[in-house]
C-alpha positions as CSV (number, residue, x, y, z in Angstrom):
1,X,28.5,-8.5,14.3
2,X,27.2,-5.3,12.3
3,X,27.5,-2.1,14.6
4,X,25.6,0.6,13.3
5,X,26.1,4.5,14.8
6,X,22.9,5.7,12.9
7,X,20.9,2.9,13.9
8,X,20.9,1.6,17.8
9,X,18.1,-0.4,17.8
10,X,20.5,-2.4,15.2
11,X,23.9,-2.7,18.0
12,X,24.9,-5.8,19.7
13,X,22.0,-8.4,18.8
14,X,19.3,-5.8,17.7
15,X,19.0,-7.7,15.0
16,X,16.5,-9.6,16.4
17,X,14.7,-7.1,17.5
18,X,14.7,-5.6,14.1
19,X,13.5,-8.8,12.8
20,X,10.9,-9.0,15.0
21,X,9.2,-5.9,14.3
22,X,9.4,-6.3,10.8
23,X,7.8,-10.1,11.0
24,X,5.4,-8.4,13.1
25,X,4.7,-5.7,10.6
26,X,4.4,-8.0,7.9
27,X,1.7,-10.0,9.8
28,X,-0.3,-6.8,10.1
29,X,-0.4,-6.1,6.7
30,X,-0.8,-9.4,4.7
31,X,-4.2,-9.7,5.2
32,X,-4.4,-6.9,3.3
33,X,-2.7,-8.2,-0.1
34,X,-5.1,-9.7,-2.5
35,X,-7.0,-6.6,-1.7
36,X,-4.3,-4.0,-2.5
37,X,-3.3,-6.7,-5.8
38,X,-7.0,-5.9,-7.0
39,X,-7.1,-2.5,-6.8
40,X,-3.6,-2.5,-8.4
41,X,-5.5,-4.7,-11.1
42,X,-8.2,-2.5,-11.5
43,X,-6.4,0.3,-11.8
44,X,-4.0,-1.2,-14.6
45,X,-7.2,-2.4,-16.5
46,X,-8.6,1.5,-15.9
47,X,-5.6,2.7,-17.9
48,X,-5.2,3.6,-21.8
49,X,-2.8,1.3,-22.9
50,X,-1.6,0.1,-19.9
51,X,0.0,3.7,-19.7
52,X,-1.0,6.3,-17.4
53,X,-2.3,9.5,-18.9
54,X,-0.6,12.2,-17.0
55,X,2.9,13.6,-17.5
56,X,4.5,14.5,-14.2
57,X,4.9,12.7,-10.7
58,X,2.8,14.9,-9.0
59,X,-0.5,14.1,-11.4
60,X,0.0,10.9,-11.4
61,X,-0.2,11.2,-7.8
62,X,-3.3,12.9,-8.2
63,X,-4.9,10.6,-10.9
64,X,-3.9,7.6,-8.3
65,X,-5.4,9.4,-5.5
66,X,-8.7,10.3,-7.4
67,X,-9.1,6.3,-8.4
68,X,-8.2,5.2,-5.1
69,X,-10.8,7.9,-4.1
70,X,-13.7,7.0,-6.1
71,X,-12.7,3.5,-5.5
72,X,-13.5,3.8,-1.5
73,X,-16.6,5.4,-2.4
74,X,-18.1,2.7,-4.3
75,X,-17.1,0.5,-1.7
76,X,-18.8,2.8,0.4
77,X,-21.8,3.1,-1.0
78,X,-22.5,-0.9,-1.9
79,X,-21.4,-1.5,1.5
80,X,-24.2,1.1,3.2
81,X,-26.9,-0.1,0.4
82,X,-26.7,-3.6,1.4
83,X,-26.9,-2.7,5.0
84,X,-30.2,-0.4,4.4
């Protein structure tokens, strides 16, 4: 049986347990998957090249935060216009 010092939860048959919470984890996010895939897809089409146009970790962070941004507004927006 694996004994772990660093991890408790993981000592004498929390491996279940660990199991567990990460079956229960996954069930909590999949229904979120085909819509995570198609913003992943719309944001590979919205690229030059399939390349991404800014040098550096931390704008690319920022160009995938403004898409995912702008993105959520749209959303947004069609959302409250079709309520109105």
């Amino acid at each position: 049986m694996y004994r772990s010092h660093c991890h408790p939860h993981l000592r004498l048959g929390g491996e279940l347990v660990l199991q567990e919470r990460l079956r229960d984890l996954a069930q909590l996010v999949y229904p979120y998957r085909a819509d995570s895939e198609s913003v992943h897809s719309q944001f590979d089409l919205s690229l030059w090249n399939r390349r991404m146009i800014a040098c550096g970790v931390e704008r690319q962070k920022l160009l995938l935060l403004g898409f995912a941004l702008s993105q959520k507004a749209t959303s947004h927006q069609l959302h409250l216009s079709k309520a109105a």
